[in-house]
N, C-alpha and C positions, 0 to 999 in steps of 0.2 A: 262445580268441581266435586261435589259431591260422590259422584259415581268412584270417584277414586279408593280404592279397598286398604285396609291396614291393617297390620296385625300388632298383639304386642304393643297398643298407642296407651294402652291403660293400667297401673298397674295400684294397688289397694298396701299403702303401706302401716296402714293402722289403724284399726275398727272403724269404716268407712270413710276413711280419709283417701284419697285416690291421687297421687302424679300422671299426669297427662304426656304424652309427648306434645313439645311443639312445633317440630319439625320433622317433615317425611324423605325416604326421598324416592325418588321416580326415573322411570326410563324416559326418554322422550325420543322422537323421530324427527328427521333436520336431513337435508342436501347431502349430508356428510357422512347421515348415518346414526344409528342408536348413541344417545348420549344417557349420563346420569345427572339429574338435577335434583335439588333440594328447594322446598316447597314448605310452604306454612301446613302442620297438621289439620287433619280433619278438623279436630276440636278447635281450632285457629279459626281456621275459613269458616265453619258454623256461628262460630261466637261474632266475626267482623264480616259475615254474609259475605264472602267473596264467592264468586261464582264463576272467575273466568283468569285465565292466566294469557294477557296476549302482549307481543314480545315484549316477556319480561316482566309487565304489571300486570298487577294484580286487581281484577277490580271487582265492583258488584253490580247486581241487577241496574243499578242507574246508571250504569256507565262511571263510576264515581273509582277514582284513582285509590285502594286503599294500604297499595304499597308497591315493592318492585324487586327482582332480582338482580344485584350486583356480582361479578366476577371479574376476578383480576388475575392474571394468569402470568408468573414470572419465569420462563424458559430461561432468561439470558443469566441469570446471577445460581437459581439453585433449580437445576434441572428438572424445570419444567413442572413445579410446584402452583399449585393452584388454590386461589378460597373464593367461596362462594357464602354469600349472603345473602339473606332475608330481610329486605328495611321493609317497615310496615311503620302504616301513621300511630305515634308515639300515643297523641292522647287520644285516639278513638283504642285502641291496645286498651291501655289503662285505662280508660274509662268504664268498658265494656268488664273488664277482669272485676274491676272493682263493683258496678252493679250485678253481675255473680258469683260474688263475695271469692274467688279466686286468686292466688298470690302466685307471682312469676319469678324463677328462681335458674340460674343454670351453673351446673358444672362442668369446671374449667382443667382441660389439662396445660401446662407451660411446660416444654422441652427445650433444653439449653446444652450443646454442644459446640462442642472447639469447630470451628472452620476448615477442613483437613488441607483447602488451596489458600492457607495462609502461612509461608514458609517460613515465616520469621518467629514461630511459635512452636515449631516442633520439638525443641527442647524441652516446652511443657505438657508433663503427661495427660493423657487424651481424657480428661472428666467430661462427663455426662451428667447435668442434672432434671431430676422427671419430679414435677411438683401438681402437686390437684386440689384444688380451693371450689367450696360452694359460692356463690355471690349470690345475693337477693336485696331488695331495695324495701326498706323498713317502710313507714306508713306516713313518713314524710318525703317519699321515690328519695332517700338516701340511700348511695350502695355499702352494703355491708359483708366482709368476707370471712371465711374461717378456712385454714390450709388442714387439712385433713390428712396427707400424704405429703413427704418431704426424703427423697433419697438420690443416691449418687450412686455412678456407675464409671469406674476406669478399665484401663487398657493393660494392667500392671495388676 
């Protein structure tokens, strides 16, 4: 999978200290038509040798499972909202990170909104809240967070 192009995967945030992306995403072709999928970045697949994406997993030159694409797709409750994930095996991940000395970190946005088809609340006015937290896992894989962004947004 290598052949896959990127842009934008690298970026140098302090006298050569470098953030990686770790996920890409991509078109794909299917029965149905052009889809969008999300895929482990270059710098992923080179680090854990994946070399092939066939339905759904992930795997390498050996034929060796080294993760998989999950999707859950909820039309019936909130129109037709969608997430898509990347599982990959935990300790070849870490393992691999850790023999080149790289640490794995992601940012988080949380959006919290009132239910607009829930009638028995409409007396309380319409808050919104938008929060955004780093998380990274200390040197014992404990997760550790810091909320960076914290506000609110009404209808009033």
């Amino acid at each position: 999978m290598n052949w896959i192009g990127e842009t934008n995967n690298k970026f140098e945030f302090y006298e050569n200290k470098f953030i990686y992306n770790c996920l890409a995403r991509v078109m794909t072709n299917n029965v149905d038509g052009e889809k969008e999928i999300i895929i482990p970045s270059k710098k992923i697949r080179e680090l854990l040798e994946i070399s092939e994406l066939d339905n759904n997993k992930y795997l390498n030159d050996d034929n060796e499972i080294i993760g998989f694409n999950h999707e859950v797709k909820t039309k019936q409750f909130s129109y037709g909202d969608r997430q898509e994930l990347v599982v990959l095996n935990k300790k070849k991940l870490f393992d691999t990170l850790k023999s080149n000395n790289l640490k794995l970190f992601w940012l988080a946005s949380y959006f919290i909104k009132k239910n607009p088809l829930n009638d028995e609340i409409k007396k309380v006015k319409h808050i919104q809240k938008f929060r955004r937290y780093i998380i990274w896992l200390d040197d014992n894989y404990e997760l550790q967070s810091l909320k960076y962004f914290d506000n609110t947004f009404s209808n009033e």
